[in-house]
C-alpha positions as CSV (number, residue, x, y, z in Angstrom):
1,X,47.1,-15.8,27.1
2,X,46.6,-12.3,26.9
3,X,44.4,-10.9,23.5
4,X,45.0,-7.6,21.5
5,X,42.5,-6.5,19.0
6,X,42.8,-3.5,16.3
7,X,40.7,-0.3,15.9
8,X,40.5,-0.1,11.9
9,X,39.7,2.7,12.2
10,X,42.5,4.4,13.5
11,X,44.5,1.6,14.0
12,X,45.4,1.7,17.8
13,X,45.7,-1.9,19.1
14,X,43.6,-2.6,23.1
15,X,44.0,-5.7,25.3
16,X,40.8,-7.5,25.1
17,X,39.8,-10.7,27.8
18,X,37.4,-13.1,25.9
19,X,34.6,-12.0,28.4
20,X,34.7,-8.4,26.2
21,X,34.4,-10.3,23.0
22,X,30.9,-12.1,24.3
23,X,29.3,-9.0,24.7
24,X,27.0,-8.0,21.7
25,X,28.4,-10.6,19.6
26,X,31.9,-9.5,19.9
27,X,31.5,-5.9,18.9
28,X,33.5,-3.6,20.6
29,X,33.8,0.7,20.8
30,X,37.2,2.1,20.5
31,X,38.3,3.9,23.0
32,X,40.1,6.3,20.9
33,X,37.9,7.1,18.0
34,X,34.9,5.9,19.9
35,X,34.2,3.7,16.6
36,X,32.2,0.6,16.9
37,X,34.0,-2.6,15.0
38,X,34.3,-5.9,15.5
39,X,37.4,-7.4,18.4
40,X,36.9,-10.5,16.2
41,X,38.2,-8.9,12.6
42,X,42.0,-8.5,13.8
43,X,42.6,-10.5,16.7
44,X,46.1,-11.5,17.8
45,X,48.2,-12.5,20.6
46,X,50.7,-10.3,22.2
47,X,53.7,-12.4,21.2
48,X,51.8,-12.2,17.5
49,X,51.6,-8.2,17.3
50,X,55.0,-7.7,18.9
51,X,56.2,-9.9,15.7
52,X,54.3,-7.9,12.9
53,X,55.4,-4.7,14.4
54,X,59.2,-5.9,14.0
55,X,58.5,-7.0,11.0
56,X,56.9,-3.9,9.3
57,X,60.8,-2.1,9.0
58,X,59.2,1.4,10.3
59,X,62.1,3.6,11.0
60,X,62.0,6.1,13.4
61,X,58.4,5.6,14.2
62,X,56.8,4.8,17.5
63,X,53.5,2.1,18.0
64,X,50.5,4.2,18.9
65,X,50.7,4.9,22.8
66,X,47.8,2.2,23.4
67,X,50.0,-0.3,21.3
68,X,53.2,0.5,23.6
69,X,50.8,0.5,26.7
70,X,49.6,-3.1,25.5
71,X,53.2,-4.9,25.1
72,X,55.7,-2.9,27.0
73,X,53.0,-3.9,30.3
74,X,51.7,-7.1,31.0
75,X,49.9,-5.4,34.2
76,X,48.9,-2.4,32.4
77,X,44.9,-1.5,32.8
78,X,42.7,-2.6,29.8
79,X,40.8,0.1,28.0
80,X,37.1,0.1,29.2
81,X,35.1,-1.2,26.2
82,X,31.3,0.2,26.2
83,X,28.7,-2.7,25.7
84,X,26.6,-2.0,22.4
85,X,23.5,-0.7,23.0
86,X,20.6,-1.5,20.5
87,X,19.5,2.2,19.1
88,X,16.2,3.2,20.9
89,X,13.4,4.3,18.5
90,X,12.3,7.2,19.6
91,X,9.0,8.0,20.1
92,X,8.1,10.7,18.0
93,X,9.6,8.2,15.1
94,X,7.1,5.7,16.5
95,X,3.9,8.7,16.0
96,X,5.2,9.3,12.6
97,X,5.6,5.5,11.6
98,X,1.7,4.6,13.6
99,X,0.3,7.8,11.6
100,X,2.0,6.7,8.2
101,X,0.9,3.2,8.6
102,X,-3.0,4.6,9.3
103,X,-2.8,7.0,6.3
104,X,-2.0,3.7,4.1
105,X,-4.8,2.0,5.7
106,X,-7.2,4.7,5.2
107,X,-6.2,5.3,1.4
108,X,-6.4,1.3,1.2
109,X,-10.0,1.4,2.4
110,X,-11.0,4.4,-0.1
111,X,-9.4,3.1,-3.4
112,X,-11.2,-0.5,-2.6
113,X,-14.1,0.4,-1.1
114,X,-16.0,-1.3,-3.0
115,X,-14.6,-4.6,-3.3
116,X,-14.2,-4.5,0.1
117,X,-18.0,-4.4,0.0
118,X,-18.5,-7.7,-2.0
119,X,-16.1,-9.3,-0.4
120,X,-17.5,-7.9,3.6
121,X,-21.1,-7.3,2.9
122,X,-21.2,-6.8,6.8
123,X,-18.6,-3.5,6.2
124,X,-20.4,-1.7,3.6
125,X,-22.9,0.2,7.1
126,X,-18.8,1.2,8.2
127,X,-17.9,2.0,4.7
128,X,-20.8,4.7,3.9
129,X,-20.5,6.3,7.4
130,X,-16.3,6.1,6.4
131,X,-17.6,7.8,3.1
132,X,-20.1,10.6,4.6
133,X,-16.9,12.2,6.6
134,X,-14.6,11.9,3.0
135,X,-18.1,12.8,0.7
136,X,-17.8,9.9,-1.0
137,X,-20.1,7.0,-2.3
138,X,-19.8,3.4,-1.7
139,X,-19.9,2.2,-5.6
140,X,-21.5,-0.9,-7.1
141,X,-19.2,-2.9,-8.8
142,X,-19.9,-2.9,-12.6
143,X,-18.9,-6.2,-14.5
144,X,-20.8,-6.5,-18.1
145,X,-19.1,-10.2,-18.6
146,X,-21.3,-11.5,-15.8
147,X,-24.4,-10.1,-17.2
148,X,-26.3,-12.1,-19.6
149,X,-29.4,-11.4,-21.6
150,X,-31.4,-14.9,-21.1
151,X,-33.7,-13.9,-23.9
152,X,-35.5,-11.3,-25.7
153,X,-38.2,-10.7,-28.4
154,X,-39.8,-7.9,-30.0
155,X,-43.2,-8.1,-30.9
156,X,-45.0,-5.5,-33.7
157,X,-47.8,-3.2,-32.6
158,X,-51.8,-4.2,-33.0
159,X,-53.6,-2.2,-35.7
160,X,-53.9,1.2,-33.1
161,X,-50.3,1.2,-32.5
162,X,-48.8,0.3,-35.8
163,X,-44.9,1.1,-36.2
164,X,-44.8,0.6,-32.0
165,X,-42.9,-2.4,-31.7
166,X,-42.3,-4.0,-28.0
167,X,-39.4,-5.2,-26.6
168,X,-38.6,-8.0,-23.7
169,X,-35.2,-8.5,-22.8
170,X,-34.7,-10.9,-19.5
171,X,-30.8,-10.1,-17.9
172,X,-29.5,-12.1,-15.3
173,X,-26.6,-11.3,-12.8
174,X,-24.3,-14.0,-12.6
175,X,-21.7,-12.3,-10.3
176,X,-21.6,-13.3,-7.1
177,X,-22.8,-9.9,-5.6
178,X,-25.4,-7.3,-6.8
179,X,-24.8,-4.9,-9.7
180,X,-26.5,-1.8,-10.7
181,X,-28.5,-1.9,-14.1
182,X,-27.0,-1.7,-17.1
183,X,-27.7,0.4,-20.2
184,X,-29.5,-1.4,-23.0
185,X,-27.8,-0.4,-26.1
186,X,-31.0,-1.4,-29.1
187,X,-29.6,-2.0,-32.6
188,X,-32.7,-2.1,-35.4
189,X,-31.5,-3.6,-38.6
190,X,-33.5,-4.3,-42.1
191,X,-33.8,-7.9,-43.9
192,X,-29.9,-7.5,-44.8
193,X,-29.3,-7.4,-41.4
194,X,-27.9,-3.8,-42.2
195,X,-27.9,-1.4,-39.7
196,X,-30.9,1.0,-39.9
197,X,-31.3,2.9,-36.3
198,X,-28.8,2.3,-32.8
199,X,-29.4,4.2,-29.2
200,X,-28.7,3.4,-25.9
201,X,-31.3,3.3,-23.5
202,X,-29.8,4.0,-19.7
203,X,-31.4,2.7,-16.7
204,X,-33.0,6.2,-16.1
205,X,-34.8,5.8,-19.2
206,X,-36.1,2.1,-19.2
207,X,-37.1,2.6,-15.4
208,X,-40.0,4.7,-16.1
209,X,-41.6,2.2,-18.2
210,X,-40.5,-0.7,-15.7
211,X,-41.6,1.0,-12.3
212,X,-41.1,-2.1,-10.7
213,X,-37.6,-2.3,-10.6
214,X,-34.7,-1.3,-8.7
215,X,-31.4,0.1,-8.9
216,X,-29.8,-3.3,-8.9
217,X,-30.0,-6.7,-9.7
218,X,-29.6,-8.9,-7.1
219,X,-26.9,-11.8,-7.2
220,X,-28.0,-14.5,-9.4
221,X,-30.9,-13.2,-10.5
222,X,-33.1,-12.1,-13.1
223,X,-35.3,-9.0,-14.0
224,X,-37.7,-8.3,-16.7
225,X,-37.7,-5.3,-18.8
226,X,-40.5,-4.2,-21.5
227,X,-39.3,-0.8,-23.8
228,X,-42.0,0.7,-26.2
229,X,-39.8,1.2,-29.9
230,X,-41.3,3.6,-32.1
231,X,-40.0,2.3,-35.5
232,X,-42.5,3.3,-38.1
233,X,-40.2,5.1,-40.7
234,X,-38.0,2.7,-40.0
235,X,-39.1,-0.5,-41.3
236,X,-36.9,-2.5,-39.4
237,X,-36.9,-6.2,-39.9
238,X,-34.2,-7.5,-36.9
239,X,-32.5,-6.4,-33.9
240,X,-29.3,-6.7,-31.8
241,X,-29.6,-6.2,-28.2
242,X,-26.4,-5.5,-26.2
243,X,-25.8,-4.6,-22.3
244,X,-23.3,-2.2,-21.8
245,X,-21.8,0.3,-18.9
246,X,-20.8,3.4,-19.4
């Protein structure tokens, strides 16, 4: 039985053969309006559209010519339906999308640089020649909460160096990579435990006196560090010792 489909677009009705409605799914071009629709959405028989036509009470008006074509003619030609062709991305939209998605990358790299780092120790070589073309630095990560002072005491002068108290604080780097040295921030406080004298020492500072040391503390352990307080018009009876960076 013979098939006729609708443009809705502009409405003219084609003779269709099941084989055109296989093709892409049955989507179909009209050969008027060269529209692309679906020979599915208004399919009817011959005998069907003749009936709806009749039925419509149009006076004076005529079916579109490929309507008329379609039921006055059994034999009459088809219309030549083109087969859907999936859109072709085209290359310079490929160069733009390859350049974009290398761009994210790159910014991706520089913003996380370092955790990339920690989590790639292998990288970081990649990631400071990446950073001498951008003249950048590949940070240490800087977490206080996984710093810990293990102990401290401070011990008074002898007789020669009275008022020259002495300082030991033992930190420890409980992160799982290294992290650079924090700044000691020294509280002095009187019997009250009222605040009599604060300063922050920086690791430029305490390093002079602890030559020894690096940059860094290494994952999981510990360092060692001796400061040389000058407290004499102070008094002080107590301290508070707290890491810190800036």
């Amino acid at each position: 039985m013979a098939l006729v489909t609708r443009c809705p677009y502009c409405a003219s009705a084609f003779k269709v053969t099941p084989e055109h409605l296989q093709m892409q799914e049955g989507k179909v071009r009209c050969g008027n309006c060269l529209q692309i629709f679906s020979g599915f959405a208004d399919l009817a028989t011959i005998q069907e559209l003749d009936l709806a036509v009749k039925n419509e009470e149009i006076q004076n008006e005529a079916l579109p010519t490929e309507i008329s074509a379609v039921t006055n003619t059994g034999e009459q030609d088809s219309y030549a339906f083109d087969a859907i062709q999936s859109p072709k991305v085209s290359r310079a939209w490929g160069l733009i999308s390859i350049f974009l998605l290398v761009t994210l990358v790159g910014q991706s790299i520089y913003l996380f640089r370092a955790e990339i780092s920690v989590l790639a120790p292998s990288a970081r070589p990649y990631l400071e020649q990446y950073c001498e073309v951008l003249n950048c630095k590949v940070p240490v990560l800087q977490q206080t909460e996984l710093l810990s002072i293990e102990s401290s005491d401070m011990q008074k002068g002898t007789a020669r160096q009275q008022g020259v108290a002495t300082l030991t604080a033992t930190i420890r780097n409980q992160a799982t990579f290294p992290q650079v040295l924090p700044s000691l921030e020294l509280t002095l406080t009187d019997t009250q435990e009222l605040v009599l004298a604060s300063r922050i020492f920086t690791p430029g500072e305490y390093l002079e006196e602890n030559r020894h040391l690096s940059n860094t503390i290494e994952s999981n352990k510990e360092i060692s560090v001796t400061l040389k307080i000058d407290s004499r018009k102070l008094n002080a009876a107590g301290y508070r010792l707290l890491l810190l960076y800036p």
